[in-house]
N, C-alpha and C positions, 0 to 999 in steps of 0.2 A: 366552352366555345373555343374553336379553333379559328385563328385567322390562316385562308391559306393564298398567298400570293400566286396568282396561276395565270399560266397561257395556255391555249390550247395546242401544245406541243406532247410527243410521246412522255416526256417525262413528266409534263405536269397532269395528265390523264394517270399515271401510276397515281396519286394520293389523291384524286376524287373518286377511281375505283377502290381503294380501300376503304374511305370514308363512307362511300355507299353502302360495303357490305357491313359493315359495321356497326352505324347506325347513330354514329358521334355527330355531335353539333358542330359546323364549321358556316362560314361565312369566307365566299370567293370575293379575293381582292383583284379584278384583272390589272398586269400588266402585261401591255402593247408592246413588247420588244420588239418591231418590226418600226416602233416608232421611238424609241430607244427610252419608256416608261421604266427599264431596269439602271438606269445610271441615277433617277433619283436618289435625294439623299437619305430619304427616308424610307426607300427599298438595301440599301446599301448597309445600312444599321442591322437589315434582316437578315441579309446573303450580302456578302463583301465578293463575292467570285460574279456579280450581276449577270445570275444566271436563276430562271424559275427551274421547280417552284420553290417555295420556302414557306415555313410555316409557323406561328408564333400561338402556343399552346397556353392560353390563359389559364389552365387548370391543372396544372402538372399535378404529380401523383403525390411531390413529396409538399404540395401547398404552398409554397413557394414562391419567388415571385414567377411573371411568366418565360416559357421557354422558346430560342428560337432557336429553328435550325433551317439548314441548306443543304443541297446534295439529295437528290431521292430517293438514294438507297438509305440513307442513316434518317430520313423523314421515317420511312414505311418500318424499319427498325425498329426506330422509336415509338410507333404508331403501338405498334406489334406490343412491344413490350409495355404499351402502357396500358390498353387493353386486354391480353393477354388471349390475344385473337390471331387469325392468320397466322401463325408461327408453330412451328409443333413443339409439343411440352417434352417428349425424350430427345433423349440427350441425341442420338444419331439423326434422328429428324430434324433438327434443328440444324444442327450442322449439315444435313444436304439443302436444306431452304438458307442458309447464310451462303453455301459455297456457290449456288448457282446464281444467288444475287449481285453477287460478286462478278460471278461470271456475266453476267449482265450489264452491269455498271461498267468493267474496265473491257468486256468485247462488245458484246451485241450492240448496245447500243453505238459506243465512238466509234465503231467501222461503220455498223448501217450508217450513222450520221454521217463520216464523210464520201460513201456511196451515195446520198442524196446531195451532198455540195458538189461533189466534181460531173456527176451526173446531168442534176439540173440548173444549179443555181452557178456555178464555175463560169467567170466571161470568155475562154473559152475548151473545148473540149480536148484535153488530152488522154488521149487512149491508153495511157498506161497506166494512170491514174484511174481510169471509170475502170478496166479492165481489174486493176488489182483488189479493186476495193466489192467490185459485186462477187469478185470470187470468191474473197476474206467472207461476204455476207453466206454467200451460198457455202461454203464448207462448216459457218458457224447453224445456219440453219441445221445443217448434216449432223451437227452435234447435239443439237436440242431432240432431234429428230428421234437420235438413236436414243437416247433417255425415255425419250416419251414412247418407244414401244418397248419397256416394262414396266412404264409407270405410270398410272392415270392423270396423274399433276407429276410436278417437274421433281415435289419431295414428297410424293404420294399422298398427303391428302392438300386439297387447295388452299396458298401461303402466297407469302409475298415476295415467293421467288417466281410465278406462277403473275402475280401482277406486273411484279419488273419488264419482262417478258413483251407480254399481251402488245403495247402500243407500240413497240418498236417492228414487230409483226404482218398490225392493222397495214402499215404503208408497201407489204410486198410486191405488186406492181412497181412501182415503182424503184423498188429496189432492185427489179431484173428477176426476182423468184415466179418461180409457180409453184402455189401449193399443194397440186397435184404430184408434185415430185418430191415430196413428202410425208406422206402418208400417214402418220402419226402425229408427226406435228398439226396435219390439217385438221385432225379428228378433234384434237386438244383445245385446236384454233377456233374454231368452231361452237365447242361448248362454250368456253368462255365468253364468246360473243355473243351466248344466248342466254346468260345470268343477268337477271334483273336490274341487279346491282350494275354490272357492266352500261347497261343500256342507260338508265340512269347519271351515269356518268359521263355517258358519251351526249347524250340530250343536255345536261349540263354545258357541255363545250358549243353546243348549239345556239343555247341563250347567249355565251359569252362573246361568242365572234362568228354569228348568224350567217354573213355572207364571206369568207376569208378569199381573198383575191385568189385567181387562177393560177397567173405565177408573181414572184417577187418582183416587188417595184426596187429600181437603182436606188433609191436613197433608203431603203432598209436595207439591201444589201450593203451598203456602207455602211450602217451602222451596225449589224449583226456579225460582218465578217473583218470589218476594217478600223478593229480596235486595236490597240496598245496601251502599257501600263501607264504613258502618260496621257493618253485617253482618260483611264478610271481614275487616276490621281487628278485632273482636271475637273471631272464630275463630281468626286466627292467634297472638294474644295468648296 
């Protein structure tokens, strides 16, 4: 049994797509980070960075006691390597599903993410900011893009460079893309959203937070964006 602490955010959709294809037993812990559910003390013991999702592995491989980890690139890693699933077994395979995880973890996602703060959620709209940050999206889109017309997945056969990916994507409207103007990527985009497993996961987010408000109310944007270290040192206190 896996415990996995989750919002229904791009990153936390990365490790209930994997768990779905996969077929591992887990149990969804929601937190409400809109309602600041991640400064608990007892989430904080999980993920000290009070950020979903995170995952605490009652059955690690070496029997042991249980594992926890944070960050969803090293969750799906870990995921990977515990099952020995999603991840390719040669050596160069592997290494293009590490490097574009990577590539995911430190671009795609923290530019699209502050392409959706300065876009929507920013009190107020400075143009040089929405301006830099969709073009960062749209140039990294052009990067995915050009991979994916020689390659049916992102390390050629479907990995968890390929799940990284996916959720950060589903929000293109609003990140200023069309995926018409990518042509490869849209094909890829496409399939994936039509994997059982996929669907599965995304119904999962369904249950979790049925109705999610239109846009962000003030007091979760204070607490999602209007933190500091004596913030976290406060709450774990």
């Amino acid at each position: 049994m896996i415990d996995v602490y989750y919002w229904t955010t791009p990153n936390g959709h990365k490790v209930t797509m994997f768990l779905e294809e996969t077929g591992l037993e887990y149990r969804l812990i929601p937190i409400n980070i809109g309602k600041g559910e991640q400064f608990k003390r007892e989430f904080l013991a999980v993920a000290p960075n009070n950020r979903i999702p995170a995952i605490l592995d009652r059955k690690p491989a070496d029997g042991g006691a249980p594992v926890s980890l944070f960050e969803s690139g090293a969750i799906l890693l870990y995921l990977a390597d515990k099952t020995g699933k999603l991840i390719p077994k040669s050596l160069r395979g592997r290494a293009a599903a590490l490097e574009w995880l990577f590539w995911q973890m430190a671009g795609l996602g923290p530019m699209a993410g502050q392409n959706h703060h300065f876009s929507n959620y920013a009190p107020e709209k400075i143009p040089y900011a929405i301006d830099r940050y969709v073009k960062e999206t749209n140039r990294l889109y052009g990067v995915l893009d050009k991979r994916l017309a020689e390659h049916e997945f992102v390390a050629d056969e479907y990995s968890i460079a390929d799940i990284a990916a996916y959720p950060w994507i589903v929000p293109y409207e609003r990140q200023g893309q069309k995926l018409e103007d990518f042509p490869h990527l849209k094909r890829w985009f496409e399939a994936i959203r039509e994997r059982p497993a996929t669907k599965r996961a995304y119904d999962r987010a369904k249950e979790i937070n049925p109705n999610p408000p239109a846009t962000m109310t003030e007091d979760a944007k204070k607490i999602l964006f209007g933190q500091t270290a004596a913030t976290v040192a406060a709450k774990a206190s």
